[in-house]
ZADO-1210 file (C-alpha; in nm, 4 decimals, padded with zeros to 6 digits):
<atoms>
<atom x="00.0000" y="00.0000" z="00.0000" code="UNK" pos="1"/>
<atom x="00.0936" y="00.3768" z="-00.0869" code="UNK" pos="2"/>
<atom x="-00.0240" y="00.6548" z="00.1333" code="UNK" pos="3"/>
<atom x="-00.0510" y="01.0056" z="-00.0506" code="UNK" pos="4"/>
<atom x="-00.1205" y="01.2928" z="00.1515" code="UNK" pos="5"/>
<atom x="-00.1472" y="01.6456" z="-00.0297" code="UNK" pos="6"/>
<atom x="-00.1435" y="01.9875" z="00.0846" code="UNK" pos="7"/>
<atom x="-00.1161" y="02.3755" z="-00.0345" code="UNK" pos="8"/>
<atom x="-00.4523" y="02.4141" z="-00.1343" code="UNK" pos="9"/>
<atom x="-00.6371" y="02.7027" z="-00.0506" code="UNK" pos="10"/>
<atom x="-00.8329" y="03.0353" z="-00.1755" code="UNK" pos="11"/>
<atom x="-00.6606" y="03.2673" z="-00.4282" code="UNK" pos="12"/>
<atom x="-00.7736" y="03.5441" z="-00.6677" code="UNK" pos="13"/>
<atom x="-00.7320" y="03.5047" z="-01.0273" code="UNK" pos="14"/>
<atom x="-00.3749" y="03.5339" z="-01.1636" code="UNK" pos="15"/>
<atom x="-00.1994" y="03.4469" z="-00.8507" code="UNK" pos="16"/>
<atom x="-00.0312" y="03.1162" z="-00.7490" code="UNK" pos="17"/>
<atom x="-00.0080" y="02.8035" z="-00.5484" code="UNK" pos="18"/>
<atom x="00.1620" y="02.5362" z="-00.4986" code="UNK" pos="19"/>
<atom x="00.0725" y="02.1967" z="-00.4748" code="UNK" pos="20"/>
<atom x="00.2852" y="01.9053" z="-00.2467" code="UNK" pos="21"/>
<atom x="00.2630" y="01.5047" z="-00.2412" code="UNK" pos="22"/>
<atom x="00.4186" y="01.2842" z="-00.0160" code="UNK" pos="23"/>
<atom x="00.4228" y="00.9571" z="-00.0392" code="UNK" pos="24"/>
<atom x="00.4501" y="00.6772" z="00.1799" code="UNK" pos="25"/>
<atom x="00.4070" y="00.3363" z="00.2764" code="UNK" pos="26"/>
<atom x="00.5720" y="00.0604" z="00.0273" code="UNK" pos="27"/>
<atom x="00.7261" y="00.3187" z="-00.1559" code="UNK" pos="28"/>
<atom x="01.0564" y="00.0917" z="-00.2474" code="UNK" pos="29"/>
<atom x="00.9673" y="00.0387" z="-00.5787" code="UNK" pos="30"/>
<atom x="00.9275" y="00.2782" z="-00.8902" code="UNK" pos="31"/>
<atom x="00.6219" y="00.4664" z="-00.9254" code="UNK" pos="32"/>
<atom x="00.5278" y="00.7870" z="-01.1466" code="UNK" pos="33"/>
<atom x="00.2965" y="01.0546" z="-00.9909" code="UNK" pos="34"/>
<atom x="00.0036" y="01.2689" z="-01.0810" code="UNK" pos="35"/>
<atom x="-00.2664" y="01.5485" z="-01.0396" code="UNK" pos="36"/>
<atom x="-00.5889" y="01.5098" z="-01.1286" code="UNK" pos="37"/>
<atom x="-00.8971" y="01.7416" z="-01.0028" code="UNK" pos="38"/>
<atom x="-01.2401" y="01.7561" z="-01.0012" code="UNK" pos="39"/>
<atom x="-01.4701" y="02.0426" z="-00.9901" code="UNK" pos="40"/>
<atom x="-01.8375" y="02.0436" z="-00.8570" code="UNK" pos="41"/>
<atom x="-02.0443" y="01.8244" z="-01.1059" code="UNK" pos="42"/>
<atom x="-01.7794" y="01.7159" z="-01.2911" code="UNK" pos="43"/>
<atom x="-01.5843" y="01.4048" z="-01.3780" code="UNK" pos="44"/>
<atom x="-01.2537" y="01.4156" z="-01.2415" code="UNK" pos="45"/>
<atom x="-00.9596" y="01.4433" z="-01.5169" code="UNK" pos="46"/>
<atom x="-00.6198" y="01.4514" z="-01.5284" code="UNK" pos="47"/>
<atom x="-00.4309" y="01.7415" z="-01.4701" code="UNK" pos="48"/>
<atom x="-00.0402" y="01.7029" z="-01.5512" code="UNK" pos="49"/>
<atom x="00.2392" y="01.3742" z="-01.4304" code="UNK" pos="50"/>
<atom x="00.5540" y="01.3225" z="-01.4387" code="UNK" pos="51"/>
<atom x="00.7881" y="01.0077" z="-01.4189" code="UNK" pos="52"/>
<atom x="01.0214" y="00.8314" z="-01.1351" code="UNK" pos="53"/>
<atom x="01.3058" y="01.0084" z="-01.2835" code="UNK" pos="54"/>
<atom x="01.1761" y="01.3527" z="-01.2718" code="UNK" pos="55"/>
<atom x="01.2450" y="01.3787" z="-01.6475" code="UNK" pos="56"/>
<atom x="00.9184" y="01.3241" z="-01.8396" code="UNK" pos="57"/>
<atom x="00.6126" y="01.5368" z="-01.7859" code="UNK" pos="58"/>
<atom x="00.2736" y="01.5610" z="-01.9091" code="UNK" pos="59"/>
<atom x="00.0148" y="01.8363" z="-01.9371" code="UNK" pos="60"/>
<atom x="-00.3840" y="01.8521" z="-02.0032" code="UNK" pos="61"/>
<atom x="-00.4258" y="02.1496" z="-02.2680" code="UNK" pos="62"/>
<atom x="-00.5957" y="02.3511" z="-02.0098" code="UNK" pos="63"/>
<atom x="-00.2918" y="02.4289" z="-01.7749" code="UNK" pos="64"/>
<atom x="-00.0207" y="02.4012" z="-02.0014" code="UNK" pos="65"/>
<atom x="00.2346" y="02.6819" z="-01.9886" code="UNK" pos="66"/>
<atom x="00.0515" y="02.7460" z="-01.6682" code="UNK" pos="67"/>
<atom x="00.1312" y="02.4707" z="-01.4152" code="UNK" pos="68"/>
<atom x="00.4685" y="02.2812" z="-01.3807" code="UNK" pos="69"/>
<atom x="00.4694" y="01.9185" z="-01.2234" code="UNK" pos="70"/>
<atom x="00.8207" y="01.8349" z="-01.0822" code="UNK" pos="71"/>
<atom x="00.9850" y="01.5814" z="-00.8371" code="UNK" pos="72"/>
<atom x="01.1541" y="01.6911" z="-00.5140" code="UNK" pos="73"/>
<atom x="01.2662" y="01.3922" z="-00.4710" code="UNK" pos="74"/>
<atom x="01.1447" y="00.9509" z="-00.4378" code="UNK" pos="75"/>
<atom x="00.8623" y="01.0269" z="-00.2646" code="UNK" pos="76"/>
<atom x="00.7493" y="01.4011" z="-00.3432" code="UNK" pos="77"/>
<atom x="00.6100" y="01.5701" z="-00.6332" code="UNK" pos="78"/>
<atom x="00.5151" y="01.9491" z="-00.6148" code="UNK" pos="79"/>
<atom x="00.2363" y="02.1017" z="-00.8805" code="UNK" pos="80"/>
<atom x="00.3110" y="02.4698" z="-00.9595" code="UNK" pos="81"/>
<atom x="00.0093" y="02.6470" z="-01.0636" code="UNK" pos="82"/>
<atom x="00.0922" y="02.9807" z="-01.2061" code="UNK" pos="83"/>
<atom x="-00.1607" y="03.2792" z="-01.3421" code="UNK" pos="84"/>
<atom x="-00.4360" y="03.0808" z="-01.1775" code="UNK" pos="85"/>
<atom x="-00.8240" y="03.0764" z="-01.3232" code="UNK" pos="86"/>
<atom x="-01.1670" y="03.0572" z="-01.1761" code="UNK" pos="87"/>
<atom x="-01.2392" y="02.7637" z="-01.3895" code="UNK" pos="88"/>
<atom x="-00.8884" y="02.6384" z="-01.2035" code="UNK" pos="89"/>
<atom x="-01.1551" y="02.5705" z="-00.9030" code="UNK" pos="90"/>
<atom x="-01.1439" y="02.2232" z="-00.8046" code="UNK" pos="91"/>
<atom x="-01.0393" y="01.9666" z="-00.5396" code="UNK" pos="92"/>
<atom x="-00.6822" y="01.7964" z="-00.6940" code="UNK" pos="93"/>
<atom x="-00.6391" y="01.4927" z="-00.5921" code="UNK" pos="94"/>
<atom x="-00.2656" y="01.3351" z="-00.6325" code="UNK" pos="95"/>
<atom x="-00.2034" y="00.9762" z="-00.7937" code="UNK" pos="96"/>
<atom x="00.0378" y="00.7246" z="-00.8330" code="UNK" pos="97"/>
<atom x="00.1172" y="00.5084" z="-01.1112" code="UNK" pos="98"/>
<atom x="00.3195" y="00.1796" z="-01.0322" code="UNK" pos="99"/>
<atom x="00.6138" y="00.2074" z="-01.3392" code="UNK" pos="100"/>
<atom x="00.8566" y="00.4166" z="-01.4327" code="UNK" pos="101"/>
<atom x="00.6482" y="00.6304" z="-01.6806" code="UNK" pos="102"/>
<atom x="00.2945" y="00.7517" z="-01.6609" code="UNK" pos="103"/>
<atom x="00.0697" y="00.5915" z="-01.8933" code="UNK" pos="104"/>
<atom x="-00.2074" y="00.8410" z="-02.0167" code="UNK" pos="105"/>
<atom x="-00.5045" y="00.5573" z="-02.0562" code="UNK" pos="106"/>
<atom x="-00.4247" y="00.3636" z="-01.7150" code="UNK" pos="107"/>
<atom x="-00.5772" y="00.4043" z="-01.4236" code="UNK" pos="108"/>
<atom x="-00.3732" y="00.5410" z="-01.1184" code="UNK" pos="109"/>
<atom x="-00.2827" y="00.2635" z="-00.8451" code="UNK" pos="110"/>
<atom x="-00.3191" y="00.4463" z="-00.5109" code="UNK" pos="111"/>
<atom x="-00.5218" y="00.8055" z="-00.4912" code="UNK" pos="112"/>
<atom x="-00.4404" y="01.0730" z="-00.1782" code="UNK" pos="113"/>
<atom x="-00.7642" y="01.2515" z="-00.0020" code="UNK" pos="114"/>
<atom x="-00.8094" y="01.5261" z="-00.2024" code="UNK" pos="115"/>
<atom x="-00.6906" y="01.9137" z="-00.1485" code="UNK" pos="116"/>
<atom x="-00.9499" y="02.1979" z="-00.1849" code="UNK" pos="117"/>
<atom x="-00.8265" y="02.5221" z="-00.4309" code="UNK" pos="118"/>
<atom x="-01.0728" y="02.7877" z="-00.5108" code="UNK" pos="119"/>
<atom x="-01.0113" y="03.0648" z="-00.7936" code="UNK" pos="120"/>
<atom x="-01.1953" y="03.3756" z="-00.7276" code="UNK" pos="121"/>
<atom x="-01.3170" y="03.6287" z="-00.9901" code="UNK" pos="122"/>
</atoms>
């Protein structure tokens, strides 16, 4: 088992930041890529951006690209940068974790964190 626990969620006004953490732990001794998703009120949850064990492969949904930045402090951390942030940005973002080296786009994430509340006011 892999325990995710986010935080740095919060309220912000349009065009200001925030940044996202993940820690994992639990059986985290073998390779694993991680991954924001988020879901807004009424709304399937989607994927948001991922990146692999290595820290060197990334990937964006069209609606935050050039926006957010997904990164790996380290084994068991990744951090989401969310930059010039929009209302429509409003969700809870829920971190993920892919057993593998690389995040596969059409798989479904093996372990899923509680969920961390950001609101993007007008």
């Amino acid at each position: 088992q892999v325990q995710l626990v986010e935080s740095g969620g919060g309220l912000v006004q349009a065009g200001e930041s925030l940044r996202l953490s993940c820690a994992a732990s639990g059986r985290t001794f073998n390779s694993y890529a991680m991954g924001w998703f988020r879901q807004a009120p009424g709304k399937e949850r989607e994927f948001v951006a991922a990146v692999s064990w290595s820290g060197g492969t990334t990937h964006y949904a069209d609606s935050v690209k050039g926006r957010f930045t997904i990164s790996r402090d380290n084994a068991k951390t990744t951090v989401l940068q969310m930059n010039s942030l929009k209302p429509e940005d409003t969700a809870v973002y829920y971190c993920a974790v892919q057993m593998g080296r690389l995040w596969a786009r059409n798989a479904v994430p093996n372990y899923w964190g509680q969920g961390t509340q950001v609101t993007v006011s007008s």
